[in-house]
C-alpha positions as CSV (number, residue, x, y, z in Angstrom):
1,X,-10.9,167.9,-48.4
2,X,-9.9,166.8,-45.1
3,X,-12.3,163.9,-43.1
4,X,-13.8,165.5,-39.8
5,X,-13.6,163.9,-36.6
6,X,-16.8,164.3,-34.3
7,X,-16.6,163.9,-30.5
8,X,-19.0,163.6,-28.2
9,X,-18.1,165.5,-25.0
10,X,-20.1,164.8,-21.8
11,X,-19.6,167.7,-18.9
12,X,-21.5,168.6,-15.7
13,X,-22.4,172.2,-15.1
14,X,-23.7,173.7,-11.5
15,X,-24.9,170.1,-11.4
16,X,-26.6,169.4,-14.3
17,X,-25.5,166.7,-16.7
18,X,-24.9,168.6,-20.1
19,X,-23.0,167.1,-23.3
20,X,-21.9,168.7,-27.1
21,X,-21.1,167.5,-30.1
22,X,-17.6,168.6,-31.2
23,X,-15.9,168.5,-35.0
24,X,-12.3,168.9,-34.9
25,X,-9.9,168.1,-38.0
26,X,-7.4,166.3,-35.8
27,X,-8.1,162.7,-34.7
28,X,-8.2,163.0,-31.1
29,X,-9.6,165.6,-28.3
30,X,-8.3,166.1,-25.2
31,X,-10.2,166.8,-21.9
32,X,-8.3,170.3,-22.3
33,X,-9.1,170.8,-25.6
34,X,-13.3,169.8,-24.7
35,X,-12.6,172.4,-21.6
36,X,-12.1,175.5,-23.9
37,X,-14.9,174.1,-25.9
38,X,-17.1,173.8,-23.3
39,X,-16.1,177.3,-21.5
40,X,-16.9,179.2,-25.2
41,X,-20.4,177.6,-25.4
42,X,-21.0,178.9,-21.2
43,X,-19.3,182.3,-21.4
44,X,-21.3,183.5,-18.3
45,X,-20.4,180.7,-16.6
46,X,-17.4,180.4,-14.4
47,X,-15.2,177.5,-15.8
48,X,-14.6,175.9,-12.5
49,X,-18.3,175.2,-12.5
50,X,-17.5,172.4,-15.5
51,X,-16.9,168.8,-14.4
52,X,-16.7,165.7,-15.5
53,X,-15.4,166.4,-19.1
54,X,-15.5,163.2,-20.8
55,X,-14.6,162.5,-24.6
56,X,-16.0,159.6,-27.1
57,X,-15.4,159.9,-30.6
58,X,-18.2,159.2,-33.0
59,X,-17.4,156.9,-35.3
60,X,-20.2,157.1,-37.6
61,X,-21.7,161.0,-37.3
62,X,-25.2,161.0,-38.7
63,X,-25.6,162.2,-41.8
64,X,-29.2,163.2,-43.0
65,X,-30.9,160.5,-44.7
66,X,-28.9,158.3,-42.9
67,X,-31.4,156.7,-40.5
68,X,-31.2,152.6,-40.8
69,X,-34.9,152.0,-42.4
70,X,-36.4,150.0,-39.6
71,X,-36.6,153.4,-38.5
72,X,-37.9,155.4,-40.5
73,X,-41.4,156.2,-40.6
74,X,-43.5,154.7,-43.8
């Protein structure tokens, strides 16, 4: 079974800070790649309305049941 990658993508749209998590098989994302991501989750929005794409992989998605226990409730 292949390891996922997630990716958090940050965008603005019309304005509004927005951001998505993204799982991809591969190792990296590009800004391109987050584009078409980001245009298939706004469909009625035009995709010249999405700015500021920015990409940071998570190293460490969380997992349920994963939460360190100084935060967990008793």
């Amino acid at each position: 079974m292949a390891k996922k990658h997630h990716f958090l993508v940050s965008y603005t749209l019309n304005n509004q800070p927005q951001s998505t998590e993204v799982e991809s098989d591969a190792e990296t994302l590009s800004i391109d790649q987050a584009r078409f991501h980001i245009a298939a989750l706004h469909t009625s929005d035009v995709p010249a309305d999405i700015t500021d794409v920015q990409v940071t992989k998570i190293a460490h998605p969380r997992e349920p049941g994963s939460t360190p226990g100084h935060y967990q409730q008793p």
